[in-house]
VEXVOTI-334415 format. One record per residue (C-alpha): x, y, z; residue number from 1; residue in three letters. Coordinates in nm, 4 decimals, decimal comma. Each point is the difference from the previous one (the first is absolute). Example, Ala and Ser with C-alpha at 12.3 -4.5 7.8 and 13.67 -1.06 7.14 Angstrom:
BEGIN
px_py_pz_nr_rest
1,2300_-0,4500_0,7800_1_ALA .
0,1370_0,3440_-0,0660_2_SER .
//
This chain:
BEGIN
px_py_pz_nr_rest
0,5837_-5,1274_12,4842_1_UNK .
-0,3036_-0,2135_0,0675_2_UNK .
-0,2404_0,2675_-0,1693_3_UNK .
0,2380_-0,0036_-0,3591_4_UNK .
0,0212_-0,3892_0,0283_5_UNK .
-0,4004_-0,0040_0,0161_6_UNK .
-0,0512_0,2292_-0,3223_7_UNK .
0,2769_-0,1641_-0,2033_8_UNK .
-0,1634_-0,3267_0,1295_9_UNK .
-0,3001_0,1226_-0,1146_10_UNK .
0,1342_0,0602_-0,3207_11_UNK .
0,1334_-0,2768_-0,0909_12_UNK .
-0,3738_-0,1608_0,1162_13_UNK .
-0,1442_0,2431_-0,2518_14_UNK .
0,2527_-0,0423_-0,2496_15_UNK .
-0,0870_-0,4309_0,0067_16_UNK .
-0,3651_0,0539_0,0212_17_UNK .
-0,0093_0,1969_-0,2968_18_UNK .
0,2522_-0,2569_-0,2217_19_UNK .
-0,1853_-0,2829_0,1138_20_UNK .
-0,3451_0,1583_-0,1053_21_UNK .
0,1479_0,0789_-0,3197_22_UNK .
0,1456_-0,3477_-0,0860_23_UNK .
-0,3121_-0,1633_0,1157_24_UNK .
-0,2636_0,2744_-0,2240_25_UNK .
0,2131_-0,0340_-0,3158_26_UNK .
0,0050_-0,3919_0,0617_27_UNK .
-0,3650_0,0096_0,0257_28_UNK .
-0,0323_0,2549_-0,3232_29_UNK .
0,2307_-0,2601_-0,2143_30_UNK .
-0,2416_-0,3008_0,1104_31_UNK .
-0,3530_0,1482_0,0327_32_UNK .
0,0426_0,2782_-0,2391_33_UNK .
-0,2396_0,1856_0,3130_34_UNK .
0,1647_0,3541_0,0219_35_UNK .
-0,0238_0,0686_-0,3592_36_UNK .
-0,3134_0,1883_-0,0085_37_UNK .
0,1452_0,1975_0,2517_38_UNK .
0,3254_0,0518_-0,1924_39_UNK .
-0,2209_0,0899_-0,3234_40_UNK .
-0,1900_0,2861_0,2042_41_UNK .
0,2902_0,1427_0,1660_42_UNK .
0,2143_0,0103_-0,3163_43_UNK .
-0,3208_0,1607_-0,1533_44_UNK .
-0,0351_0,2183_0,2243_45_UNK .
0,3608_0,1020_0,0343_46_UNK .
0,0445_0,0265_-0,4009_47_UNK .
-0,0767_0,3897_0,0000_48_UNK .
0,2776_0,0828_0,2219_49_UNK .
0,2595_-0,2362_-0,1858_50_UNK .
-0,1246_0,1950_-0,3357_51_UNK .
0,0756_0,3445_0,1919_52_UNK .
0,2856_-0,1184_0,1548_53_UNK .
0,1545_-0,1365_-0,3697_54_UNK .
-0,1415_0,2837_-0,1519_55_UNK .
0,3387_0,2317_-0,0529_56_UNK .
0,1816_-0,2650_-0,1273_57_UNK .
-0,2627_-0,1598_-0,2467_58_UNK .
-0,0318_0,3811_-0,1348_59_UNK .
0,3787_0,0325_-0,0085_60_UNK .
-0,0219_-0,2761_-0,1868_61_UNK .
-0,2802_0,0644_-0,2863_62_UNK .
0,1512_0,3519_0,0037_63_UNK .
0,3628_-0,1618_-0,1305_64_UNK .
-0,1866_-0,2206_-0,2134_65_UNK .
-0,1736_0,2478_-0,2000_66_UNK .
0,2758_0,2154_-0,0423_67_UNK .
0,2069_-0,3426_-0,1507_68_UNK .
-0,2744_-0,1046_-0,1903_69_UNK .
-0,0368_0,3668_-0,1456_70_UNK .
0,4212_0,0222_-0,0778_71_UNK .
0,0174_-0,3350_-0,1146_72_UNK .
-0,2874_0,0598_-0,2605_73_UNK .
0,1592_0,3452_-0,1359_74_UNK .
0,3185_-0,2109_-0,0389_75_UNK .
-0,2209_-0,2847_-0,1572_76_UNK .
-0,1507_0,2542_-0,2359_77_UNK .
0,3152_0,1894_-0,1350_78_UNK .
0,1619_-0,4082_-0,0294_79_UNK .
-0,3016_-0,0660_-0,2094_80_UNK .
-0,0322_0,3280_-0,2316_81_UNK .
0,3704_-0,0530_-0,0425_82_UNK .
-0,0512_-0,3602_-0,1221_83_UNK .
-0,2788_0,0945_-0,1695_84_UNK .
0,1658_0,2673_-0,2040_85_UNK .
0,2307_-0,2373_-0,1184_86_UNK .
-0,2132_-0,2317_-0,0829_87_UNK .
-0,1651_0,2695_-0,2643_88_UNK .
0,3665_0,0472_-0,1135_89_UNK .
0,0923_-0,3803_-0,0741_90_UNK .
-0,3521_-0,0431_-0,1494_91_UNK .
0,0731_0,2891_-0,2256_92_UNK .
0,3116_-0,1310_-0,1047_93_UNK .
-0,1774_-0,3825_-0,0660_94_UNK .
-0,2240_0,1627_-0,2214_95_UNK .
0,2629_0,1609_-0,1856_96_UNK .
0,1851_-0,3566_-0,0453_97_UNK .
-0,3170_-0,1882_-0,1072_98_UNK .
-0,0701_0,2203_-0,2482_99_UNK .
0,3545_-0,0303_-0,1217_100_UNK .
-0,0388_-0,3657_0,0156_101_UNK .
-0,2900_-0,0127_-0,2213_102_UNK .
0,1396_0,2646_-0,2453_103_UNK .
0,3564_-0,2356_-0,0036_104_UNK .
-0,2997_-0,3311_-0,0568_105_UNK .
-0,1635_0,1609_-0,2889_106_UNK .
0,2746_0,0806_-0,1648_107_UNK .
0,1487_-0,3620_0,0676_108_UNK .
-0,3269_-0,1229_-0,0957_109_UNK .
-0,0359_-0,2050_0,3299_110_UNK .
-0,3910_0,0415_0,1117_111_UNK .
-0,0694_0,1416_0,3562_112_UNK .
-0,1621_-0,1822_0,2370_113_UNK .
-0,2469_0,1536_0,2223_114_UNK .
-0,1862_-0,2350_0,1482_115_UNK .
0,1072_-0,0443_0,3561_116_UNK .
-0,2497_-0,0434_0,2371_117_UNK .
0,1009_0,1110_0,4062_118_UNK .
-0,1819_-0,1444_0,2849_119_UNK .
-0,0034_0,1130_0,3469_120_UNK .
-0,0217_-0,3092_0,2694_121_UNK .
0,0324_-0,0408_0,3836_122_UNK .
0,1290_-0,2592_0,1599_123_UNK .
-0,2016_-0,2196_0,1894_124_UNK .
0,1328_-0,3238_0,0937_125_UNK .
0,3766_-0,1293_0,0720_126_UNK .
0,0786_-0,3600_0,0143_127_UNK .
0,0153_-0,1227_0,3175_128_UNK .
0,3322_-0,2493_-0,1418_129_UNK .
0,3413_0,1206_0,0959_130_UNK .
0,1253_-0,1735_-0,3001_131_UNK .
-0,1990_0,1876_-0,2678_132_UNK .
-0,0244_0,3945_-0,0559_133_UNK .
-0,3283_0,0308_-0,1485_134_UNK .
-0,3140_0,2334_0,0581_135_UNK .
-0,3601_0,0517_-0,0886_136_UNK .
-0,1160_0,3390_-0,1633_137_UNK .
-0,3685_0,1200_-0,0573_138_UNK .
-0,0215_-0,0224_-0,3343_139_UNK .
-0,0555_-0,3162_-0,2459_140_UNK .
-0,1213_-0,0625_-0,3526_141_UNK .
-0,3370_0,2442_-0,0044_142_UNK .
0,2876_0,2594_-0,0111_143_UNK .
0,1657_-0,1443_-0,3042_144_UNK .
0,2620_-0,1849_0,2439_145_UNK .
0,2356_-0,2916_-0,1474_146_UNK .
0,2688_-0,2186_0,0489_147_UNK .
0,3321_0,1114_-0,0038_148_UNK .
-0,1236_0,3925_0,0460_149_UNK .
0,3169_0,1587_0,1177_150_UNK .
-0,0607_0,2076_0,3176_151_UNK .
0,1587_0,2888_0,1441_152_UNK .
0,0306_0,2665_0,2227_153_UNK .
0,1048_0,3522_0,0435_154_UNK .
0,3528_-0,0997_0,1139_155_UNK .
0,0523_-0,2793_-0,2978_156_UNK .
-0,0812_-0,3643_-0,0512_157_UNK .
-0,2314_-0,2421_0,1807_158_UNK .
-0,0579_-0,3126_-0,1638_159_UNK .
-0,2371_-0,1332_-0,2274_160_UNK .
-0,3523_-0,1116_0,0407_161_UNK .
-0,0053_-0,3824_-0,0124_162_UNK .
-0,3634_-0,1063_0,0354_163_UNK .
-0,2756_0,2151_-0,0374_164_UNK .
-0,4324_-0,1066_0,0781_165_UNK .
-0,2483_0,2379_-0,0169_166_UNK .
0,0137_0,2720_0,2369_167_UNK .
0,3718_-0,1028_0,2048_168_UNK .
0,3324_-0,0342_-0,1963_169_UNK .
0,3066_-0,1716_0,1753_170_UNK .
0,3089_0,1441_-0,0445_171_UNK .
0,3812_-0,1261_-0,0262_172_UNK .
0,2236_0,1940_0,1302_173_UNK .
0,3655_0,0504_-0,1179_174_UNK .
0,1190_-0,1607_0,3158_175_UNK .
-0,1413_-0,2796_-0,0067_176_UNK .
0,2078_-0,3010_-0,1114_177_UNK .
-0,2090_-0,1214_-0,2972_178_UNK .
0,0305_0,3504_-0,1512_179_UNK .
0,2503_0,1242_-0,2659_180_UNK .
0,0742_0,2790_-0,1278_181_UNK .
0,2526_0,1514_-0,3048_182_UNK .
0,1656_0,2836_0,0878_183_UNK .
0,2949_0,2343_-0,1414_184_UNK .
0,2323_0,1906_0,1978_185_UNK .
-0,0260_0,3411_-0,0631_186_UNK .
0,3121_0,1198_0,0120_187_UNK .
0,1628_-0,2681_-0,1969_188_UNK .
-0,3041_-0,1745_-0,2120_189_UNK .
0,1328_-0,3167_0,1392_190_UNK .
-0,3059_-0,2705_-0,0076_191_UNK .
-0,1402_-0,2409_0,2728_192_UNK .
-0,2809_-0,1912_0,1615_193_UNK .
-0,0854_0,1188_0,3337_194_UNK .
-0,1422_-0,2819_0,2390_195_UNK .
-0,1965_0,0323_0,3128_196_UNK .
0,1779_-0,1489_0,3383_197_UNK .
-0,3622_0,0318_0,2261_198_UNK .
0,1591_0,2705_0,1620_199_UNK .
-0,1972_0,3281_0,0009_200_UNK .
0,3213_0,1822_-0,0387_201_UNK .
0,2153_-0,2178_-0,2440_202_UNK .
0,0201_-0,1089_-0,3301_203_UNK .
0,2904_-0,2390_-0,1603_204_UNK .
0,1344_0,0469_-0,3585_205_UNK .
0,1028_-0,3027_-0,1452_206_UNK .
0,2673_-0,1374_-0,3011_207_UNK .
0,1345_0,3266_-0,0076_208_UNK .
0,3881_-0,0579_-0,1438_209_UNK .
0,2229_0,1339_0,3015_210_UNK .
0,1747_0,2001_-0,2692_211_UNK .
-0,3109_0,1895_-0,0922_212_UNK .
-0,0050_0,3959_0,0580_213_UNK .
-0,2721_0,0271_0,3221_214_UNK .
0,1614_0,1638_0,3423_215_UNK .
-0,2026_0,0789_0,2948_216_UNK .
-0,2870_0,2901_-0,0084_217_UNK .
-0,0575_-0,0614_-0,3354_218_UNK .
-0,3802_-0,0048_-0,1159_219_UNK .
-0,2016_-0,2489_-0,1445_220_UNK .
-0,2768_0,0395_-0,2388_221_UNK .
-0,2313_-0,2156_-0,2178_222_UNK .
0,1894_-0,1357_-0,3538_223_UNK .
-0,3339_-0,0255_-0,1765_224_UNK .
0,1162_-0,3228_-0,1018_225_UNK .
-0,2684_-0,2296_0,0230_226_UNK .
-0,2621_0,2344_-0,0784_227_UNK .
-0,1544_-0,0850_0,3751_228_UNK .
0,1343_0,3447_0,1477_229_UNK .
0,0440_0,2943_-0,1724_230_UNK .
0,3518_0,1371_-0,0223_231_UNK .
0,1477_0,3000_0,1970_232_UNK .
-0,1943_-0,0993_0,3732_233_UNK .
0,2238_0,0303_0,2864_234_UNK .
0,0407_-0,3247_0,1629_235_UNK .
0,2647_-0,0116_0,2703_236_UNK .
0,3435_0,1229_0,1261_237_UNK .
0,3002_-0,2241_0,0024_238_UNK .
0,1409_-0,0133_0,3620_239_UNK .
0,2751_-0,2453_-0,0630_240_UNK .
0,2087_-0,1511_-0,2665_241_UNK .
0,1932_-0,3501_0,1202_242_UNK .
0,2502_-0,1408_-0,2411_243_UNK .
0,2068_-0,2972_0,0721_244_UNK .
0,2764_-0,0932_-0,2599_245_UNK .
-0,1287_-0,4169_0,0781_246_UNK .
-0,3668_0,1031_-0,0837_247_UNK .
-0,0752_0,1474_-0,3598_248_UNK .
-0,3183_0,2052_0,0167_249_UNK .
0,0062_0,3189_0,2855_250_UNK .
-0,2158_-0,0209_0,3188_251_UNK .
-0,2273_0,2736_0,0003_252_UNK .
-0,2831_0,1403_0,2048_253_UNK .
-0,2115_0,2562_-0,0197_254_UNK .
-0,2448_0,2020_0,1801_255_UNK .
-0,3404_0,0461_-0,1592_256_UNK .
-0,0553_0,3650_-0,0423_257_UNK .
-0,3989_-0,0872_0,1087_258_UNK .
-0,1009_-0,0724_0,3539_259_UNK .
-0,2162_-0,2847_-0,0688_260_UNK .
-0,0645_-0,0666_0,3783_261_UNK .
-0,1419_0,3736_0,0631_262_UNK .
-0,1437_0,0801_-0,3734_263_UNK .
-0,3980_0,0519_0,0013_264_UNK .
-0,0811_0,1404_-0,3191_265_UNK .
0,1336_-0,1621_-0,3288_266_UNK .
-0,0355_0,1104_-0,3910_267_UNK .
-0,0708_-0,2843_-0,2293_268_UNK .
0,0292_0,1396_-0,4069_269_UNK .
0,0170_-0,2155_-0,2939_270_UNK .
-0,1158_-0,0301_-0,3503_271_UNK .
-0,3715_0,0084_-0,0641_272_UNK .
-0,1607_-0,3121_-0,1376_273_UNK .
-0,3091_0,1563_-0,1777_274_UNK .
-0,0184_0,0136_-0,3869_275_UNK .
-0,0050_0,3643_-0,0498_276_UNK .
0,3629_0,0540_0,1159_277_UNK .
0,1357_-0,2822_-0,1992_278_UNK .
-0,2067_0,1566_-0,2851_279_UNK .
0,0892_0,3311_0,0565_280_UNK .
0,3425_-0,0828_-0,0019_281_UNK .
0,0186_-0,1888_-0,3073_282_UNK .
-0,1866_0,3021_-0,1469_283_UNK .
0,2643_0,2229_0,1181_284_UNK .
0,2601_-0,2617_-0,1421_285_UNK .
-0,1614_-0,0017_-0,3580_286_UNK .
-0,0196_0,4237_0,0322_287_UNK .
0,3744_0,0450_0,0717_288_UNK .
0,1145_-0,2841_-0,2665_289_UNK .
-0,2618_0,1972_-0,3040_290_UNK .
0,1281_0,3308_0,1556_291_UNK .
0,3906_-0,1275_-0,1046_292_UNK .
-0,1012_-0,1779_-0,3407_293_UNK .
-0,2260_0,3635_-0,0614_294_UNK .
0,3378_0,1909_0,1043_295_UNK .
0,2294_-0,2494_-0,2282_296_UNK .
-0,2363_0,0405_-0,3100_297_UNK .
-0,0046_0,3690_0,0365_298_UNK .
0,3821_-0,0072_-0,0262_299_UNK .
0,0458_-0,1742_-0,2847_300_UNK .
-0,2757_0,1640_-0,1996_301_UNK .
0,1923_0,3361_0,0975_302_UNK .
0,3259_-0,1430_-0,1122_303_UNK .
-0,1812_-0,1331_-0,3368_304_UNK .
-0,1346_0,3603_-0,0134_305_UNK .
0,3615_0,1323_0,0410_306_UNK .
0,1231_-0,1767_-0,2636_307_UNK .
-0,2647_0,0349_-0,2219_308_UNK .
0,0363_0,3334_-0,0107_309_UNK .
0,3877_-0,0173_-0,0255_310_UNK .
-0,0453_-0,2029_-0,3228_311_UNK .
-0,2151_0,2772_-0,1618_312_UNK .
0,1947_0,2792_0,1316_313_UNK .
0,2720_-0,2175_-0,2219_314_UNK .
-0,2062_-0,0539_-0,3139_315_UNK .
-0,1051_0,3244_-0,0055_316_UNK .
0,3575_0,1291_-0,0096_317_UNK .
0,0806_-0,2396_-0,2901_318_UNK .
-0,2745_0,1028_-0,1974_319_UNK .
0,0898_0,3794_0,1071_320_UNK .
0,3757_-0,1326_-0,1573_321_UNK .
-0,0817_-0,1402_-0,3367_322_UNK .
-0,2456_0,2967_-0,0747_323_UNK .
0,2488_0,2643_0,0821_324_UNK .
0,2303_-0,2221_-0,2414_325_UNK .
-0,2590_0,0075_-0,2939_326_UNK .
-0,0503_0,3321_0,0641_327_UNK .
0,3314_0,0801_-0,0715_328_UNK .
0,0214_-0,2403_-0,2975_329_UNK .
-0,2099_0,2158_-0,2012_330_UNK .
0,1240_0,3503_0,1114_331_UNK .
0,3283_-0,1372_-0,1670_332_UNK .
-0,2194_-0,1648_-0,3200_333_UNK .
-0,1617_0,3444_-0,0429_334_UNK .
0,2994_0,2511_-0,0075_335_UNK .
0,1995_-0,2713_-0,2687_336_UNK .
-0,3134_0,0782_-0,2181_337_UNK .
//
């Protein structure tokens, strides 16, 4: 008994010497920063064996990685030829319908218009002002940038540029509350103004009668009306249509179809400003108009023509008549002889 009352004795001895050791080395460490060399070379030193001892499962790990990465980039590919196809498809089909449009313009002698100029930009800047939903793009008036320059982006509308210096343009965006917009529904052609609530992800349509045809889901794109935007752009979404029998215009919202928080890359197109478009234009103009009056006088000498030769066709047949009937006159004279 006395011999196992000794060693556990002499444990517990052990056991506080090396606690209070501890405590009093890390409480010198925290104030005289004095065993960190030490620390640096034994963690040095010991940093081959942690690498060999973490070595399966850091190679278990690139291993899965790879074979991800490598599955999720066939998928990636096949997405992307897919899309791509498609894309060759719908452009096929665009070129078809603009070259019906311009067939259905010449013919209504309305002039097409070719000069749109597309610029790519990258946004730089965002106003710091919770209020306000602007940003700042890379590109300014040494790349033919103005005010009121509608911008886009792959997905639908973004605002318009409202100030523009030399090589930065600043941009309002459609949900800002200074910004409005005409749109048409597209389902029912009904028209609005679409107003920005500072909300990223809202936009209110105002002094719309609560009797007018818009329901929830419909889509919004540009009117044209203005001549600021050009028509056709998807806008927004409408996410909810309030009407109150007291109130007579409908409460409704709608979610822009652009991400204007996450966007990076912008398109910025408009009309260009140089002579030789305007020129060209009014050239084109002129053409079409001389091509119709060219057509018209063409017709009406042909139908001159026509009757013309109806006319002599006619005369000739008289003539053909009253000769037969002379001839005949003297056949008759000569046999009474």
């Amino acid at each position: 008994m006395k011999n196992s009352d000794q060693q556990n004795s002499l444990v517990h001895f052990r056991f506080g010497f090396v606690l209070l050791l501890t405590l009093v080395v890390m409480a010198l460490d925290v104030r005289s920063k004095f065993l960190s060399d030490f620390r640096y070379y034994v963690e040095s030193a010991l940093y081959p064996v942690l690498v060999f001892a973490d070595s399966p499962h850091s190679v278990g790990k690139m291993m899965s990685t790879q074979f991800k990465s490598h599955s999720e980039l066939i998928k990636e590919n096949e997405q992307l030829s897919t899309e791509n196809f498609m894309q060759r498809a719908n452009t096929l089909r665009l070129k078809d319908l603009e070259d019906e449009n311009q067939a259905l313009r010449k013919l209504l002698n309305s002039p097409v218009r070719q000069n749109i100029k597309r610029l790519f930009a990258e946004v730089v800047d965002v106003d710091p002002d919770p209020y306000l939903s602007r940003v700042t793009v890379n590109r300014g008036t040494s790349s033919d940038v103005y005010e009121g320059m509608p911008v886009i982006t792959d997905k639908g509308l973004v605002g318009q540029v409202m100030d523009a210096n030399y090589s930065f343009s600043r941009v309002l965006l459609l949900t800002d509350p200074n910004c409005q917009i005409p749109v048409i529904d597209s389902r029912s052609s009904v028209r609005a103004i679409c107003v920005g609530s500072g909300s990223h992800a809202e936009i209110i349509i105002n002094n719309v009668p609560r009797t007018a045809d818009i329901k929830e889901g419909d889509m919004l794109l540009t009117s044209g009306i203005g001549g600021v935007y050009p028509k056709g752009y998807p806008v927004a979404i409408v996410t909810s249509v309030g009407i109150s029998d007291s109130q007579p215009f409908a409460a409704i919202k709608a979610r822009p179809l652009v991400e204007t928080d996450k966007m990076r890359y912008v398109l910025m197109f408009g009309a260009n400003n140089d002579g030789t478009d305007a020129e060209e234009y009014a050239l084109q103009a002129k053409q079409l108009t001389d091509d119709k009056n060219i057509l018209h006088q063409k017709k009406v000498k042909e139908l001159i023509d026509t009757l013309s030769v109806k006319k002599g066709n006619k005369a000739d047949n008289s003539e053909k008549k009253a000769q037969g009937a002379d001839d005949k006159k003297t056949k008759v004279g000569g046999t009474n002889d």
